[in-house]
N, C-alpha and C positions, 0 to 999 in steps of 0.2 A: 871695980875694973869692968870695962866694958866689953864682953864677946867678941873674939875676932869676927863669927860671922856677922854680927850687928853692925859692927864696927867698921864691916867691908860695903854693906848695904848703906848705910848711913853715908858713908865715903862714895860709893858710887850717885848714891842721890846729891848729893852736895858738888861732885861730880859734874852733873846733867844740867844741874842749875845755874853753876861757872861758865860752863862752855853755852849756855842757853838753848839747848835743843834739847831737853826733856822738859824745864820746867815751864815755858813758856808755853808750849802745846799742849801740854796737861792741865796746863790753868786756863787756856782758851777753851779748849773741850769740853771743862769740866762748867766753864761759864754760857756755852753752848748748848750744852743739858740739861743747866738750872731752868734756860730761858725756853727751851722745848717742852721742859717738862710741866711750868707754868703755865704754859698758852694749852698744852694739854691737858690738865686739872682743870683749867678755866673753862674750856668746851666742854671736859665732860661734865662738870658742876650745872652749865645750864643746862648740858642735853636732859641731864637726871630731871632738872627742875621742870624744862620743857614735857617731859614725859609723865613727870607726876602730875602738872597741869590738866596733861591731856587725858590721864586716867580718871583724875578727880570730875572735870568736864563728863566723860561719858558713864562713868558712877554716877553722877548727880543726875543726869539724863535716864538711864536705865532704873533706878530708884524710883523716879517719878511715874514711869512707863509699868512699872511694877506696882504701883500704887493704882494708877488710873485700871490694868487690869482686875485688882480687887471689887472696884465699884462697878466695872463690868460681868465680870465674871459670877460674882455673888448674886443669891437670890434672882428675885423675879427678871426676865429679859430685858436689859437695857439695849435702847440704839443708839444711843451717842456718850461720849463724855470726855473732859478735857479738865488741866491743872492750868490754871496761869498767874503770874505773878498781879501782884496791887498795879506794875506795871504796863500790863498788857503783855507783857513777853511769855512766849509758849514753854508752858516744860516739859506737858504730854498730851497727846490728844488722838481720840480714835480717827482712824482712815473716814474722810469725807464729811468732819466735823470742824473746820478753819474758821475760827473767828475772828473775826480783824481788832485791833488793838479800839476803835471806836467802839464795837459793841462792849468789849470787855470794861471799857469805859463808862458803859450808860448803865453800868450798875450803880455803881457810885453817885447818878445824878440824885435829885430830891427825890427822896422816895414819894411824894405824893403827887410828883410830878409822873413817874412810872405808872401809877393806877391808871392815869389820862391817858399816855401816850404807850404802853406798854414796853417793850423792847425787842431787839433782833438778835437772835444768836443764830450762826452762821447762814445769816439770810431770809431765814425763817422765822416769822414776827409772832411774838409771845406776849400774851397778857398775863399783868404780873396779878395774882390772887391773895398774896401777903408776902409783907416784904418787912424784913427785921435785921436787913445786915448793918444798921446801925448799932444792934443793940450790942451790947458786946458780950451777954451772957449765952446768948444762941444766935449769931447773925446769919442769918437764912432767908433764902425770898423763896417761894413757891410760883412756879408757874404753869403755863400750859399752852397749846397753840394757838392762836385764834382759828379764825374760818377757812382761811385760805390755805390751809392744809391738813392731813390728817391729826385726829385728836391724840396727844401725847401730852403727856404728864413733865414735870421734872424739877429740879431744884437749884440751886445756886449758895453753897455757904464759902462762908468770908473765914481765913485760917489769921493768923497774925502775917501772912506774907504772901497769900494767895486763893485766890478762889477754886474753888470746886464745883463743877459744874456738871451738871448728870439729867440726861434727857431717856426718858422709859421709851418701850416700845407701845405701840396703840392700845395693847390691852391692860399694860402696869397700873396700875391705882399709883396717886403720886404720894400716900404713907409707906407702901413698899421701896418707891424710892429713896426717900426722905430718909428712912430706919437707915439703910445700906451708906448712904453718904455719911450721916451723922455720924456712924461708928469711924469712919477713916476721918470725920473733920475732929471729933476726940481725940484718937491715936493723933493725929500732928501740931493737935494743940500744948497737947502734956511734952511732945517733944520741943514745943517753942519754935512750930511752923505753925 
């Protein structure tokens, strides 16, 4: 047997539904909600994605900016240095260090062609002294400036996804360079950068 107060509830719903003026509003509303509530999940779903994007983006930007300070900041006085991809594309670089996507390019030419012609990085032309970033067990090139500007030192190693580039300041010997990059072209190699 079924509770009068249930009994009375159930009778009044059955009620609203006969006459049509509860259950047709309630099932509008309720199909009004569903469809609010869906286009709401759906914006928030990409805001989230949108936002984890943009964090991963400037994580992966500040990581790199944290890296390139290592090779600055360590040891002997460095004045330049920059990260960039096999691509040419920047991932960090000191103030007033801009290489353009050609220069980052003419690492990759024939290296015996580099001996002849040297190379430019950020405008200022470098004779390359040894050059190994073919090799895959150490790929590094040595260089330094030619005549047309002060004598500076520096390096260039090849990671699996990106060069590492480090110019010393006039007095660096280019071994103390060398040491300082090597140890960060290690660290991103073991991690499969």
């Amino acid at each position: 047997m079924v509770p009068s107060s249930l009994a009375a509830r159930g009778g009044a719903w059955r009620q609203g539904e006969e006459s049509g003026c509860r259950g047709r509003g309630l099932a509008a509303r309720g199909r009004a909600v569903l469809k609010n509530s869906a286009a709401v999940s759906c914006f928030c779903f990409f805001l989230l994605l949108f936002v984890k994007l943009l964090q991963d983006f400037y994580l992966f930007r500040m990581a790199w900016v944290e890296y390139l300070k290592q090779m600055t900041d360590m040891g002997p006085k460095m004045k330049a240095a920059a990260i960039h991809g096999h691509d040419g594309s920047l991932w960090a670089t000191s103030p007033n260090f801009n290489l353009s996507v050609e220069e980052v390019n003419g690492f990759q030419r024939d290296g015996s062609m580099l001996f002849q012609t040297g190379l430019r990085l950020a405008g200022v032309k470098y004779v390359v002294l040894q050059n190994n970033l073919k090799d895959d067990s150490n790929p590094f090139m040595a260089v330094k400036t030619s005549g047309e500007a002060e004598l500076c030192n520096g390096c260039i190693y090849k990671t699996k996804k990106a060069f590492l580039i480090c110019i010393g300041a006039p007095t660096t010997p280019g071994g103390a360079i060398n040491e300082i990059v090597y140890k960060l072209y290690d660290y991103l190699t073991k991690l499969d950068y």
